[in-house]
Every structure is written in C-alpha cells, then in structure tokens.
C-alpha positions as a Markdown table, in Angstrom:
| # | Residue | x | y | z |
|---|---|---|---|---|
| 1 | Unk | -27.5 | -23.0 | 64.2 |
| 2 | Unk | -29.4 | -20.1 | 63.1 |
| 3 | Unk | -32.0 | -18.6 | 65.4 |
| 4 | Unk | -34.7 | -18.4 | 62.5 |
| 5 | Unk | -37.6 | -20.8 | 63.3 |
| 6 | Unk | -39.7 | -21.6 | 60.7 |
| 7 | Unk | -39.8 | -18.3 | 58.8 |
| 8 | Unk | -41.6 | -18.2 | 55.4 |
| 9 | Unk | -38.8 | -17.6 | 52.3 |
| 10 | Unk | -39.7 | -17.2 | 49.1 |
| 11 | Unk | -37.2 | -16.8 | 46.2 |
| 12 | Unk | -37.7 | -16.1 | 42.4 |
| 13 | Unk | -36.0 | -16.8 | 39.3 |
| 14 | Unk | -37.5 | -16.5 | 35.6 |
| 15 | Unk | -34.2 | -17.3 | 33.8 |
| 16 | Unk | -33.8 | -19.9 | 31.4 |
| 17 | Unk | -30.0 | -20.8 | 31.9 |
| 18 | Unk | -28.7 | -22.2 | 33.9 |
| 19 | Unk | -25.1 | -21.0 | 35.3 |
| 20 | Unk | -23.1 | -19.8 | 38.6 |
| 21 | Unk | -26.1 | -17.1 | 39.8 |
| 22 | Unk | -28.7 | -20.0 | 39.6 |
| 23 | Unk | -26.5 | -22.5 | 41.1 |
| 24 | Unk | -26.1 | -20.2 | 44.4 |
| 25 | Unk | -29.3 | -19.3 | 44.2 |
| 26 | Unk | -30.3 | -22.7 | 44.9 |
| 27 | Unk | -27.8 | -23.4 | 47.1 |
| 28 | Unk | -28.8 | -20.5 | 49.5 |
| 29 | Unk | -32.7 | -21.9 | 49.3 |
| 30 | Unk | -31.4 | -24.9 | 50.6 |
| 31 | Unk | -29.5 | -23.7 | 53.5 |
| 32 | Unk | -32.3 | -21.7 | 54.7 |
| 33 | Unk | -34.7 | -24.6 | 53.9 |
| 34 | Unk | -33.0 | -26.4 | 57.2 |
| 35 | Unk | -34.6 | -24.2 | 59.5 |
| 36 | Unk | -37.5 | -22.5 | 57.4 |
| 37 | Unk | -40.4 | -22.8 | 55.2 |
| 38 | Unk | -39.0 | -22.4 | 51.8 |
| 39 | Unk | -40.5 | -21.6 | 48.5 |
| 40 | Unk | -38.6 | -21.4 | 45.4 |
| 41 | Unk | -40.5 | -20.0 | 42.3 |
| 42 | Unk | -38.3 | -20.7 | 38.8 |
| 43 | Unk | -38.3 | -21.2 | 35.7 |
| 44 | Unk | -34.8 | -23.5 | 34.8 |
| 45 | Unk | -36.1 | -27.4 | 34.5 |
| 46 | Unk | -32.6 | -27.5 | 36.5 |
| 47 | Unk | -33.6 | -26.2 | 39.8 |
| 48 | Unk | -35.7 | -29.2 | 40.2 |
| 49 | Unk | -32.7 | -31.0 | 40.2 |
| 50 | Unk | -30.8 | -28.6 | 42.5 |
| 51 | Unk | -33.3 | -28.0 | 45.3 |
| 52 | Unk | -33.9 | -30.4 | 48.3 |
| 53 | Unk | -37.0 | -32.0 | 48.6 |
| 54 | Unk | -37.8 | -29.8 | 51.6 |
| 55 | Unk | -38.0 | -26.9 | 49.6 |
| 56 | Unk | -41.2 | -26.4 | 47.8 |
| 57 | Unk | -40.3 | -26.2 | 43.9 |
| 58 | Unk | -43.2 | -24.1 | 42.1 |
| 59 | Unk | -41.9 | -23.8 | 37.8 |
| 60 | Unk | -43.0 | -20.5 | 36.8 |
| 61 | Unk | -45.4 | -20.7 | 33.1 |
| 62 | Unk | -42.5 | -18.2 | 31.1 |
| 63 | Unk | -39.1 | -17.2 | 31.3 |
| 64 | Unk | -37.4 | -14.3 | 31.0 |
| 65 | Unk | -37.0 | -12.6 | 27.2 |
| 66 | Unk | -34.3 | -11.7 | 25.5 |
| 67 | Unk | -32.7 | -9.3 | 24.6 |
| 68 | Unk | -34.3 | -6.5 | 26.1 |
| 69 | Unk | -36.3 | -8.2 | 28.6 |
| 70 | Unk | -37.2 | -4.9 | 30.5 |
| 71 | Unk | -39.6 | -4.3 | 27.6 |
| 72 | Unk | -40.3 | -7.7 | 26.5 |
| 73 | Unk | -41.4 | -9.0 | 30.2 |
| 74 | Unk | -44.4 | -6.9 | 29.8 |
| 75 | Unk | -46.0 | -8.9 | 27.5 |
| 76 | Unk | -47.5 | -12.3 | 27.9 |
| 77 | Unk | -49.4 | -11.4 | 30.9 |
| 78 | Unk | -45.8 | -12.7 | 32.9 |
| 79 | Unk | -47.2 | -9.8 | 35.8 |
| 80 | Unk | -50.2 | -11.1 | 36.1 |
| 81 | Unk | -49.2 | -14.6 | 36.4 |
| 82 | Unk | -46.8 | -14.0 | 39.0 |
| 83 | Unk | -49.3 | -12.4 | 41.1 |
| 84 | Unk | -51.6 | -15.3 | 40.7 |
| 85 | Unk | -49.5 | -17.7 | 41.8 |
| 86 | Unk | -47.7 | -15.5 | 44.8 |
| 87 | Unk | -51.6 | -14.8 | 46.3 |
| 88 | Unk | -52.1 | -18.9 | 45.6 |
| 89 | Unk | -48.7 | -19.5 | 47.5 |
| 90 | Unk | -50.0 | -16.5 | 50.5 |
| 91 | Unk | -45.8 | -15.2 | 49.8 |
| 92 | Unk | -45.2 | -12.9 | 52.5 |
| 93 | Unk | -41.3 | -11.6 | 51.1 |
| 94 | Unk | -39.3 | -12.6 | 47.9 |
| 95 | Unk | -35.7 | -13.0 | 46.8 |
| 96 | Unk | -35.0 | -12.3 | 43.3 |
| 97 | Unk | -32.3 | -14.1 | 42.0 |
| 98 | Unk | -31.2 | -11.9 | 38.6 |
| 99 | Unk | -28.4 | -12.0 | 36.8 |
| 100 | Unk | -28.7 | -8.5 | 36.5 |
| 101 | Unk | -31.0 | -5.4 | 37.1 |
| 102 | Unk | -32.8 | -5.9 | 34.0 |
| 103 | Unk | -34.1 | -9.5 | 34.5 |
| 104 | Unk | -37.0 | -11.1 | 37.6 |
| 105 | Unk | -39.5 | -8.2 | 36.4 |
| 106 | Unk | -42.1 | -9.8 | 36.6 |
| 107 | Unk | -41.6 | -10.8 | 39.8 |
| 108 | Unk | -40.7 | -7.7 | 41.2 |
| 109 | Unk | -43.5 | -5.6 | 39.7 |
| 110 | Unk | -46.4 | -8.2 | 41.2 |
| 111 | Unk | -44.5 | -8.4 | 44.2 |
| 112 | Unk | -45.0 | -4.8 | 44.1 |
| 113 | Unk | -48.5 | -4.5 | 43.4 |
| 114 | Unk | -49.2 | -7.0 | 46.2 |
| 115 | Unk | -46.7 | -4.9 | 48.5 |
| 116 | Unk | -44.5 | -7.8 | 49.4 |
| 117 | Unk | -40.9 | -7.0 | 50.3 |
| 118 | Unk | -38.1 | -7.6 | 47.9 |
| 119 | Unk | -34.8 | -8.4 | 48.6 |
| 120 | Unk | -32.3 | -8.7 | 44.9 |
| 121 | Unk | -29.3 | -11.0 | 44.9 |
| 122 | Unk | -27.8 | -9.5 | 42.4 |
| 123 | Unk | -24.0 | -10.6 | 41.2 |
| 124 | Unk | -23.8 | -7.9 | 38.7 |
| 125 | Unk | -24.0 | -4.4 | 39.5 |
| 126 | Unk | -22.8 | -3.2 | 35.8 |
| 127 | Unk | -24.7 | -0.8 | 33.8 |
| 128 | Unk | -26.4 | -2.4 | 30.3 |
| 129 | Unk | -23.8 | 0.2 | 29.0 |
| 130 | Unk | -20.9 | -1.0 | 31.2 |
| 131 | Unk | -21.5 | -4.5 | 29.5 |
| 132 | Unk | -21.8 | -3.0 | 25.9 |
| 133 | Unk | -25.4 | -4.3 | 25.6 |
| 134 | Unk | -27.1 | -3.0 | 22.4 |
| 135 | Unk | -29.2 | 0.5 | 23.0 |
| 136 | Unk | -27.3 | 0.3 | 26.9 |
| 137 | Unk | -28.1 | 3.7 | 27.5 |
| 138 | Unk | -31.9 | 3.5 | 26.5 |
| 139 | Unk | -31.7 | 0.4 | 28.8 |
| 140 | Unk | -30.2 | 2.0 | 31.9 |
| 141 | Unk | -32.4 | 4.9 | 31.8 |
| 142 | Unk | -35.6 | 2.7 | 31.6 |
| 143 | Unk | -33.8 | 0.3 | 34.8 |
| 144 | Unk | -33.3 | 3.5 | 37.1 |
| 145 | Unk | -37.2 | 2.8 | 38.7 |
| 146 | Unk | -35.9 | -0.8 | 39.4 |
| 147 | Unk | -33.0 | 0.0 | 41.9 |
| 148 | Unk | -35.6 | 2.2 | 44.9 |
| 149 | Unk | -38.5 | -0.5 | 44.2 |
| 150 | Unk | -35.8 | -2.9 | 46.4 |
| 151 | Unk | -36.1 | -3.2 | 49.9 |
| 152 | Unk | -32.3 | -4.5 | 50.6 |
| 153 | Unk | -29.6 | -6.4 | 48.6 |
| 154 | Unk | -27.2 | -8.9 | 48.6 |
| 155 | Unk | -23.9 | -8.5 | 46.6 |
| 156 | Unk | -21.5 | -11.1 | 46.6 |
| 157 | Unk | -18.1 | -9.1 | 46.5 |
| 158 | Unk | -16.7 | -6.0 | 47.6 |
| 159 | Unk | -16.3 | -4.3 | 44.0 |
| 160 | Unk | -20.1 | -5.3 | 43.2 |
| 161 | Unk | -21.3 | -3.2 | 46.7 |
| 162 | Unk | -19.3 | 0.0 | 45.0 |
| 163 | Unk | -21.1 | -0.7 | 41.8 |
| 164 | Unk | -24.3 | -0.7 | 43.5 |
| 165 | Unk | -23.7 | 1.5 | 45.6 |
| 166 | Unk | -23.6 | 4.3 | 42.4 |
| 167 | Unk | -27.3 | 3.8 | 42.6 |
| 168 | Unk | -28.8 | 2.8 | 45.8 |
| 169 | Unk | -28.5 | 4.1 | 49.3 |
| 170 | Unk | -30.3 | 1.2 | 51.1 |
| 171 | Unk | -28.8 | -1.8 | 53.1 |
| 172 | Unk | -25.9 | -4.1 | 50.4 |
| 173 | Unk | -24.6 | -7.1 | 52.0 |
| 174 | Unk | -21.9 | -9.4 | 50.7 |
| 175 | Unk | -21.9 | -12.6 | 50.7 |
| 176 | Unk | -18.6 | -13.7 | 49.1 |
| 177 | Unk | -19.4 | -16.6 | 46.7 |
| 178 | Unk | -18.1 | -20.0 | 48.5 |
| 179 | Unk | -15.7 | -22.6 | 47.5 |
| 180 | Unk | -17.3 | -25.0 | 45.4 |
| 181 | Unk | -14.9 | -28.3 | 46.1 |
| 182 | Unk | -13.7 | -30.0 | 49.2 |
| 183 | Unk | -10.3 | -30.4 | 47.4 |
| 184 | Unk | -7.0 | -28.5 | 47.9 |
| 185 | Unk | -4.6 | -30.2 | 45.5 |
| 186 | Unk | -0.6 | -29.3 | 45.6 |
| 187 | Unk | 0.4 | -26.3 | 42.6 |
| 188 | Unk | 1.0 | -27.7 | 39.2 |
| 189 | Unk | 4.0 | -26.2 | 37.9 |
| 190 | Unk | 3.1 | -25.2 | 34.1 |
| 191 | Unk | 5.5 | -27.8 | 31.2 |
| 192 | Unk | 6.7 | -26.9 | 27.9 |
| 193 | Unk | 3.4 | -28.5 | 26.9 |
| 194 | Unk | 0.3 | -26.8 | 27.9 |
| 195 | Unk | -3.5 | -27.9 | 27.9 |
| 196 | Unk | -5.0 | -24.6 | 28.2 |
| 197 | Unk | -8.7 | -24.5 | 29.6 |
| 198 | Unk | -11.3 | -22.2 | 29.3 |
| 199 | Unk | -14.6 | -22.3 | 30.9 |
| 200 | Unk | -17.5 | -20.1 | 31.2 |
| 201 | Unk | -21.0 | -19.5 | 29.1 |
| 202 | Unk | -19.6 | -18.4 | 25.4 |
| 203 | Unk | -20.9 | -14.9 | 25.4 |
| 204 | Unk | -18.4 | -12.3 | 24.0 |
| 205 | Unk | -19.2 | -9.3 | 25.3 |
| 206 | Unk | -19.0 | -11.0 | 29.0 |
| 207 | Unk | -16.4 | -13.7 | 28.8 |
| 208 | Unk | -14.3 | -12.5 | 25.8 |
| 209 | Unk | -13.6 | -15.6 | 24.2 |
| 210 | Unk | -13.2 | -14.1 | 20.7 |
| 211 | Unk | -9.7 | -13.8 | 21.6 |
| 212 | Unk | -8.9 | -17.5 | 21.8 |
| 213 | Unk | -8.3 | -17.8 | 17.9 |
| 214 | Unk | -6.1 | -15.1 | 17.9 |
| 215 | Unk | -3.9 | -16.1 | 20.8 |
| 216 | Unk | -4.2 | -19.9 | 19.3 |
| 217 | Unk | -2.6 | -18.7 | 16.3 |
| 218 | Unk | -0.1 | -16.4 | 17.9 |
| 219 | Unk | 1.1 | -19.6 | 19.9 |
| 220 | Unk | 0.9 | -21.8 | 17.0 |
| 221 | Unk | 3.4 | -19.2 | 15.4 |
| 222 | Unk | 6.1 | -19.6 | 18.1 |
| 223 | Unk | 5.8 | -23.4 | 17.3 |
| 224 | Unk | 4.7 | -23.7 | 20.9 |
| 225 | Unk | 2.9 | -27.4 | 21.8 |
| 226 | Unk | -0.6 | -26.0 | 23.3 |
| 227 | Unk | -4.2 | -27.1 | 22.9 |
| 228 | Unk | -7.5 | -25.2 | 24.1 |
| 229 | Unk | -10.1 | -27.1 | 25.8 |
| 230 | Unk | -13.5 | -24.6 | 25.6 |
| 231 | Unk | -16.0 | -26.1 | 28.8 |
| 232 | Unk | -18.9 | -23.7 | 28.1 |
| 233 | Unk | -21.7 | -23.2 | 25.6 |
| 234 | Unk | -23.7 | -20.3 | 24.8 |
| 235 | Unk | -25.0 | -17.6 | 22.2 |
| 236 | Unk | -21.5 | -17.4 | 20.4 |
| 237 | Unk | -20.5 | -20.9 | 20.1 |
| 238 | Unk | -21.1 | -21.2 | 16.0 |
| 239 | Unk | -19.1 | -17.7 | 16.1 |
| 240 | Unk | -16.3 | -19.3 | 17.7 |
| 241 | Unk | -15.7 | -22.2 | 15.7 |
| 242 | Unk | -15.9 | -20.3 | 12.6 |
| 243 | Unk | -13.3 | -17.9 | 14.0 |
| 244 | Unk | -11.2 | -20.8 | 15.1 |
| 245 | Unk | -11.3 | -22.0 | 11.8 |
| 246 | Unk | -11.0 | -19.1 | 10.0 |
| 247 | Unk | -7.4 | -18.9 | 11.8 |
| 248 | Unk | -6.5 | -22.3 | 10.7 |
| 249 | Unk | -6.0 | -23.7 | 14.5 |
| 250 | Unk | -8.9 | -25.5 | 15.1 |
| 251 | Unk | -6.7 | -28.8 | 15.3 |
| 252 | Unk | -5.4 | -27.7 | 18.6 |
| 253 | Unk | -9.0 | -26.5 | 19.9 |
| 254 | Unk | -11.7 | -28.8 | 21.7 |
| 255 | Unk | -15.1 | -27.3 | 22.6 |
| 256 | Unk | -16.8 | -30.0 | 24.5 |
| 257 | Unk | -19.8 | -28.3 | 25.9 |
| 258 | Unk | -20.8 | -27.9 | 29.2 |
| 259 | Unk | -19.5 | -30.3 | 31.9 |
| 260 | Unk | -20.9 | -32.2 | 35.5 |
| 261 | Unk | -18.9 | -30.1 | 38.4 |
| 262 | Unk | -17.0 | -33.5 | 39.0 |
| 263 | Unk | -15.8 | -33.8 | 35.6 |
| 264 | Unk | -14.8 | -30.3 | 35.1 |
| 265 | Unk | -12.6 | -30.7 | 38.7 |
| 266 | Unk | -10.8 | -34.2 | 37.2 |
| 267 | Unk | -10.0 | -32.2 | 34.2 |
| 268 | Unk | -8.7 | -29.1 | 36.1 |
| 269 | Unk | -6.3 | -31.8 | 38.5 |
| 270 | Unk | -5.8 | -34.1 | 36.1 |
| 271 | Unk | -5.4 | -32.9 | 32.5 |
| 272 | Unk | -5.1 | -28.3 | 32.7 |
| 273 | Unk | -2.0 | -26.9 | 32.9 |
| 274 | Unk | -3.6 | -23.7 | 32.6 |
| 275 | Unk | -6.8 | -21.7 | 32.9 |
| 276 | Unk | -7.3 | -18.8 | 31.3 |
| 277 | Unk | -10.0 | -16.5 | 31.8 |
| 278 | Unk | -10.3 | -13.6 | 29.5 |
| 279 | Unk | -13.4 | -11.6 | 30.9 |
| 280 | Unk | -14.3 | -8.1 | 30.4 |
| 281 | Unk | -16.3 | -8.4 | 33.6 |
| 282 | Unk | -17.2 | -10.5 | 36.2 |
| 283 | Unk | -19.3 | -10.6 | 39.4 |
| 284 | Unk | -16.8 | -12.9 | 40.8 |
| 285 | Unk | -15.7 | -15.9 | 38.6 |
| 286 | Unk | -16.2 | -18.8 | 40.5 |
| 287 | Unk | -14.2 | -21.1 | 38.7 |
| 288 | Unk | -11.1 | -19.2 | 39.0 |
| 289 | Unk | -11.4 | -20.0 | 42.9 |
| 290 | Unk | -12.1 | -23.9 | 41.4 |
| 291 | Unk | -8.7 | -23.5 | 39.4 |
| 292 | Unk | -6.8 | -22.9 | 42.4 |
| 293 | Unk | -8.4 | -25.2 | 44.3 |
| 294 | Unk | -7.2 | -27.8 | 42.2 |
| 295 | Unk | -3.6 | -26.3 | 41.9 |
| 296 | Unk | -4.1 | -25.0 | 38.6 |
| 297 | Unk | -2.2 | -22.0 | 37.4 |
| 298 | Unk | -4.4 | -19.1 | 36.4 |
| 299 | Unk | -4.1 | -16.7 | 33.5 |
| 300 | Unk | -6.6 | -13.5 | 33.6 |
| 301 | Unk | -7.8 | -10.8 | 31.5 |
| 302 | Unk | -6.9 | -7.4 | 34.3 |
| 303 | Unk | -10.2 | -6.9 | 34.1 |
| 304 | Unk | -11.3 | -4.1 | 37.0 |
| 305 | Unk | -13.0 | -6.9 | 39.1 |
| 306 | Unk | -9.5 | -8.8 | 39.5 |
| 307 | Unk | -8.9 | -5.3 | 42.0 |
| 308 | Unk | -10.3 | -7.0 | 44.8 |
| 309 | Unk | -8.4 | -10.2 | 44.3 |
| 310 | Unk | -4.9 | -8.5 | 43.9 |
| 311 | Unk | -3.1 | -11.0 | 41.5 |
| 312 | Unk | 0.4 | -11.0 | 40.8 |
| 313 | Unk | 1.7 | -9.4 | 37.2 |
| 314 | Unk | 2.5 | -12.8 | 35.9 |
| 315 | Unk | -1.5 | -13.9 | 36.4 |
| 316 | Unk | -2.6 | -11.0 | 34.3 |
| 317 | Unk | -3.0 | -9.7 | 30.9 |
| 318 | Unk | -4.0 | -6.5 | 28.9 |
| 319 | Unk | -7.8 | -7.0 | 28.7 |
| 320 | Unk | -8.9 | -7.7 | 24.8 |
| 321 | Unk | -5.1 | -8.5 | 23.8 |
| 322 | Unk | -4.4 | -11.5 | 22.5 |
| 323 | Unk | -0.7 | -10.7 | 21.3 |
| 324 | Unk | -0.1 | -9.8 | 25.5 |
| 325 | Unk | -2.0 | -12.7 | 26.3 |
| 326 | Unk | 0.1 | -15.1 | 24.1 |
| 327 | Unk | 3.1 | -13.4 | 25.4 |
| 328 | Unk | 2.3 | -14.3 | 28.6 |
| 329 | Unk | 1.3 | -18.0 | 28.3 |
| 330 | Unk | 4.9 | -18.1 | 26.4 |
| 331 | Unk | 6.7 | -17.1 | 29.3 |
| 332 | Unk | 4.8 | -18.4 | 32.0 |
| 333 | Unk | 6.7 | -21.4 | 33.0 |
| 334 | Unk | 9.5 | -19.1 | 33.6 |
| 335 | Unk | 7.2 | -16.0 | 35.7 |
| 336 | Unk | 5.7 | -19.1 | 37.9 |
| 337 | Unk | 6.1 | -18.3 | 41.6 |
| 338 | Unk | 5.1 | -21.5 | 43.7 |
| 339 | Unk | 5.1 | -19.2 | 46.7 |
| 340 | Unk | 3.3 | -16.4 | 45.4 |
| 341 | Unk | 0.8 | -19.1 | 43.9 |
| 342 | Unk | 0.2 | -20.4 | 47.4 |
| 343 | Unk | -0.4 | -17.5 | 49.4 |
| 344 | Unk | -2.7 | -16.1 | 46.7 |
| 345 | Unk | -4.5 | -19.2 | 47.4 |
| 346 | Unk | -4.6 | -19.1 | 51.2 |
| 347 | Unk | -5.3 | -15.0 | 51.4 |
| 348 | Unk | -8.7 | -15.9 | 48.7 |
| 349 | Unk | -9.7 | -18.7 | 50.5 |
| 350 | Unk | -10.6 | -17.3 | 53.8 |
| 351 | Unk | -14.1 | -16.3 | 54.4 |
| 352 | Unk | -15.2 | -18.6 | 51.7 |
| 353 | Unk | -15.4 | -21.9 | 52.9 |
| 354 | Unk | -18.9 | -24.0 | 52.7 |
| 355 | Unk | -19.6 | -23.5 | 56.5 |
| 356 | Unk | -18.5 | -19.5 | 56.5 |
| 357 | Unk | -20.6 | -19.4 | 53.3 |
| 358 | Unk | -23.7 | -20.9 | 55.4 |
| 359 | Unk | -23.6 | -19.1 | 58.7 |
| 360 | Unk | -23.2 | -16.1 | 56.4 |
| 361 | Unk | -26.5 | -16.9 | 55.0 |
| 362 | Unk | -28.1 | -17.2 | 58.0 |
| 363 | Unk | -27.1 | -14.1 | 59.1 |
| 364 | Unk | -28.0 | -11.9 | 56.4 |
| 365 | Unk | -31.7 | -13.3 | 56.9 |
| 366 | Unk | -31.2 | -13.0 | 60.1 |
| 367 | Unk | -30.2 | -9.6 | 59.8 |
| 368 | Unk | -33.4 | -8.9 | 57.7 |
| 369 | Unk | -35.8 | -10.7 | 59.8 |
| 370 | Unk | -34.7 | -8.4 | 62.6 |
| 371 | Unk | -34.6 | -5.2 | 60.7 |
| 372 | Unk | -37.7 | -6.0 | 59.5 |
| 373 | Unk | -37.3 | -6.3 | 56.0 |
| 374 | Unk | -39.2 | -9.3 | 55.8 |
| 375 | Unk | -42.2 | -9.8 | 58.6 |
C-alpha cells in the first residue's frame, strides 16, 4: 500500500480522442484515487466512462486544435478558462496527459501563471519533424519554451527517456506501459490461410497503414488465401478505402471501426493469425503486448522503437516496404520459432503486470511528493 495519505492530484487532458495515452491516463488517476484526493480535468466525453466515481470528473469547455495546436490553443480564451476553473478547484499540482509536446497548452501555461507544479506524462518524445508533421521545424522551434516550463516527467519506455532526454535535464521516469488482459493463451502457429489484423488509429504518418493495399495486392499476386481486418479509425480512413480500392483488393479487406477491448481480445484468440503493425513510430504499442498475450504471431515494421524490445528477424520488416513486408508474411509459417515466440513473450512481460504497473505508480508520486515536486 502506498504511504501517500490523502494527497491532492490533479491531472489534465484537453484531447478529443480517445486512444492508448488517454486510457492510461485514466487508469493511473484511478490507482492514485485509492489513497488520494483526485481531480481529473478533460475534455474526452470517454473519461467519464473510464474514471471511478471516487475521482472527481471536471469536462474542460474546449479541446485541443488541430493541426497546429501550439498556435491555435491561444485563441478562444482556453488560458483563461483553465485558470478559472484550477483557482475554482484550489489545484495545488497537475499532470498533463499529452500525446505529445505540442498538445495540454492551455493547461500548462495557466498552471504556469498560477505557479502550480507540472509534471508531463508524455508517451512521445519525437520531434514534430521526427513525425513528418507539416512546417515540423517551425513547430519544434516554437515547442523548445515548453520542455524547461516542466517540473518532472514520466516516460513510459526506455527509448522515450533518450528521446527526452535530447531536451531536458530534469527528473524522467518510466513507467513501462502494463499488460492490458489477464489472459496468456498457448502460441498460434500461423496456416496456409491467414486473417491478418491491424489495429491502431488510421493516421499515416504514425501507423503507416498506406502500405496495406500494396502488400494486399502483392499477396493476392502469389495467389496466397489472406484477408485484412483494419480495427481502427481515424483521419485517413476515406484514404484507405480508396487506396484499397484503387488496388482492386478490397474483397479481402474489412475495416470495422474501432472495437470494445473484449472484442478486440476474442478476435486476437479466436479469429488472427497475424498482427501486423506497420508504424513509423511508436511510444510503445500496446497492442502488440495484447497480440502476444493472446498467442498471436506478430509482424512489425523495424521501426527504431522495436530496439528496446529486441525482436527476432522473422518479426520484422523494412519500414515503408510493402514488397519486404509481403515477403515476409509469405514465408512466415516456415520462419515461425515456437520457442523464440515464447521467450519473447516471457522476457517483455516482466515488469509489466497490473500490480508492477500499480506499485510503480505509487512510487513515482511517491517519489515526487518527497522530492517536493508537488507540496
């Protein structure tokens, strides 16, 4: 049990999705909320949902903007409103929960004009112009201020600290992102006929899904029986049909939307012989630990984040190429490795299950409690 008695926690989130960084977001509120007084300022309709009822759910009036949101967060008096309602609320420290160093201004800069402490969970340490966001440079030069008005961070893998680390010199914990099931299911040996899955927000530039046609067609070529099932939704979903049926494959191609976590694990046991994930960068993709957890074979892009999980050749393909990724979804039911499958799966796992993930938690706040980040 943590030693934090009743400590005022405040945490902050103006985005409008709803994904993997809200989700945990949430999810760390609610630990703390066992022992402390927890706020949670949002704007998501979902947190409602997501936060206990022992956390005190306060929906921010705006969201973030986009694109550009550094600039367009200025406007509609979002400072101002934020201020309001953290003197109404007496908020003594904040989280921010961004997705990345460009989004929660609003809530940093009146948290800064009222001299509250901030701490930033932050899951992605890429520069706009690592991510290939339009005008990146203008962008990264305008988010330099934003890094030394921090107090401390949270990071939730190793390669996301060294990111950070490029720009900050103040305290970066990790807190490895936990496993989301209670299931380990036996490894599912790949078939001539594959049901390949693909899950994530549809977002290019990120998740690299523009691909999928191409490697569709290249395995509709070899005669190959395969189907895609996209579990996602997002900014490029119109894109993405036309492109699947521009290549003439969109008969083997499903794009159901997003999914409940429950359905999207009985698909992953039951019906996906093979996730493939085809990011140019993640902060750490929760669902390939999901995948595995269900016994699912995995397929990645070799992205630089995959570094820190150290997956065999046979799991990984040439980042952006769809002819090596078809080559290697060919071949795959011969490069399977039961073994090698299985200890992937044990040396990932530790450190990330639901109690290590909560006593982590505690500790960190612990940790800034005592080091006086947050009085």
């Amino acid at each position: 049990m943590s030693s934090i008695c009743s400590k005022p926690i405040s945490f902050y989130s103006d985005a409008q999705e709803w994904g993997g960084q809200e989700i945990l977001s949430a999810r760390i509120a609610s630990i703390l909320a066992e022992t402390n007084e927890v706020t949670f300022f949002f704007s998501c309709e979902k947190f409602a949902e997501a936060l206990p009822s022992n956390v005190k759910k306060i929906q921010l009036p705006y969201h973030s903007e986009n694109p550009l949101p550094i600039i367009r967060d200025q406007f509609k008096r979002k400072t101002s409103k934020a201020r309001k309602l953290f003197q109404k609320e007496k908020t003594r420290n904040l989280v921010l929960c961004p997705g990345n160093i460009e989004r929660c201004l609003p809530g940093l800069w009146a948290a800064k004009q009222l001299g509250i402490p901030l701490v930033s969970y932050l899951p992605l340490a890429f520069t706009q112009h690592e991510t290939h966001a339009n005008l990146g440079w203008i962008r990264d030069i305008l988010a330099k201020p934003i890094y030394q008005s921090v107090d401390s961070w949270i990071v939730n893998s190793p390669y996301q600290k060294r990111l950070l680390e490029r720009f900050v010199s103040k305290e970066i914990e990790i807190l490895l992102n936990p496993l989301a099931w209670h299931v380990s299911a036996p490894a599912k040996k790949p078939g001539n006929r594959l049901n390949i899955a693909v899950v994530g927000r549809i977002f290019f530039e990120q998740k690299g899904q523009d691909i999928l046609p191409d490697v569709a067609l290249r395995l509709k070529e070899k005669n190959l029986d395969v189907r895609f099932t996209v579990i996602g939704e997002g900014p490029h979903e119109k894109k993405l049909r036309k492109k699947f049926q521009g290549a003439g494959v969109e008969e083997i191609i499903e794009l159901t939307g997003w999914m409940p976590s429950q359905q999207v694990q009985e698909k992953l046991l039951k019906d996906i012989d093979l996730l493939l994930i085809p990011s140019h960068f993640e902060s750490g993709p929760i669902v390939l630990f999901e995948a595995l957890q269900c016994g699912c074979p995995i397929l990645a892009a070799n992205a630089e984040y995959t570094d820190d999980y150290a997956l065999p050749s046979w799991m990984l393909f040439k980042e952006g190429n769809a002819t090596d990724a078809a080559e290697k979804i060919a071949r795959y039911g011969n490069d399977w490795n039961e073994s090698e499958f299985l200890d992937l799966r044990k040396r990932l796992f530790t450190g990330r299950t639901d109690e290590d993930f909560k006593q982590e938690v505690f500790r960190i706040f612990e940790d800034l409690f005592a080091r006086g980040i947050f009085g």
